[in-house]
C-alpha positions as CSV (number, residue, x, y, z in Angstrom):
1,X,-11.7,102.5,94.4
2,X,-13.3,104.7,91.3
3,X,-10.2,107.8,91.1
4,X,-13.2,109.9,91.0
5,X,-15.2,108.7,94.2
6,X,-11.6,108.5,96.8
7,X,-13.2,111.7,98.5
8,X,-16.1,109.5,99.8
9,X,-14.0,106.8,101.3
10,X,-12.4,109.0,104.2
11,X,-15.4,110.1,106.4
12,X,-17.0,106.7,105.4
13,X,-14.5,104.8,107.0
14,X,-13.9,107.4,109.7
15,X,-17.6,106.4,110.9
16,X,-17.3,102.9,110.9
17,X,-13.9,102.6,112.1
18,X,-15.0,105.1,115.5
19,X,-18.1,102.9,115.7
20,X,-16.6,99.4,115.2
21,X,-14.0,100.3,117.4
22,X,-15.9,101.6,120.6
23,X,-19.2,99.1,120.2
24,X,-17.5,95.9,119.5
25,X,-15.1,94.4,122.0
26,X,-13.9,91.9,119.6
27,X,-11.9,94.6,117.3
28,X,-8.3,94.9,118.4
29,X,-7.3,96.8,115.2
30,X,-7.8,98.4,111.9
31,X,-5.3,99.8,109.5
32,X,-5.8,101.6,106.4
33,X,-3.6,102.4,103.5
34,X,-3.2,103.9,100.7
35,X,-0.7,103.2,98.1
36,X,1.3,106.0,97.0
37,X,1.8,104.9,93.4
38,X,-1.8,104.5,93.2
39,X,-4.2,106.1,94.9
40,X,-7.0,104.7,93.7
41,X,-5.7,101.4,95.5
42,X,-6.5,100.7,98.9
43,X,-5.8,98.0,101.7
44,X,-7.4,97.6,105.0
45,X,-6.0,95.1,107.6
46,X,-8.8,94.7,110.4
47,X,-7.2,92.5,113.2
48,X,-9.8,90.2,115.8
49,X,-9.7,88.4,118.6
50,X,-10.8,85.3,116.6
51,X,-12.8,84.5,113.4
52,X,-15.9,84.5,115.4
53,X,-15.8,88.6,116.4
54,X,-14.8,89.1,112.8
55,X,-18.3,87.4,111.3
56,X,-20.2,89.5,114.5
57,X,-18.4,92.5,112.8
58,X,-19.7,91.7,109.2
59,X,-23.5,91.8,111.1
60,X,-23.3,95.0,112.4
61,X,-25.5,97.7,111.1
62,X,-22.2,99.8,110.9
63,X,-20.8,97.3,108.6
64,X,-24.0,97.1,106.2
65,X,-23.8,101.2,106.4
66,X,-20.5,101.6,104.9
67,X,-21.0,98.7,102.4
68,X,-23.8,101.0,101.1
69,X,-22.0,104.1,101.2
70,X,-18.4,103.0,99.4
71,X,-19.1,99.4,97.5
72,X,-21.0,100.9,94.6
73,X,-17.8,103.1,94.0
74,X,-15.0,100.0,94.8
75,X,-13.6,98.5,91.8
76,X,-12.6,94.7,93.7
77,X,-12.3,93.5,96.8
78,X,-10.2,90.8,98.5
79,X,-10.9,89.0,101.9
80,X,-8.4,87.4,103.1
81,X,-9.0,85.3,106.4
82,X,-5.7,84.9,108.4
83,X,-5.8,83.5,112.2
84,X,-3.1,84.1,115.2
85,X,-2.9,80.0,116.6
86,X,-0.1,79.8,119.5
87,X,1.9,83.1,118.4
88,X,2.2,82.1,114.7
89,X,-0.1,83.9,111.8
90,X,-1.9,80.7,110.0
């Protein structure tokens, strides 16, 4: 994230995180952090019940809202796709 822009990114993600979280049943977590040697650097873990809820997620209008609102001001972004199968992270 641009130094200058990190005050954005709070209420942005407060929004969709409070909206993801109580409209779509697939959702069974979201993490956000901030590294302390760089602030500018964050990572967001968002954990679903399968591959499937997390597409329904990237549909929502909540989704295209905060893409508006904070990718102009993100520097890179990495998706990573990880699935639980039988108790073990694949």
């Amino acid at each position: 994230m641009k130094g200058e822009h990190l005050h954005l990114l709070p209420r942005a993600a407060e929004v969709l995180i409070d909206t993801v979280v109580r409209d779509e049943p697939g959702v069974l977590c979201y993490l956000w952090l901030q590294d302390l040697d760089d602030k500018k650097h964050i990572s967001v873990f968002e954990c679903y019940v399968n591959k499937d809820a997390c597409k329904a997620h990237e549909a929502t209008e909540a989704y295209s809202q905060f893409a508006e609102a904070v990718g102009p001001y993100a520097e890179g972004l990495d998706i990573n796709y990880a699935e639980w199968k039988d108790g073990t992270l694949m």
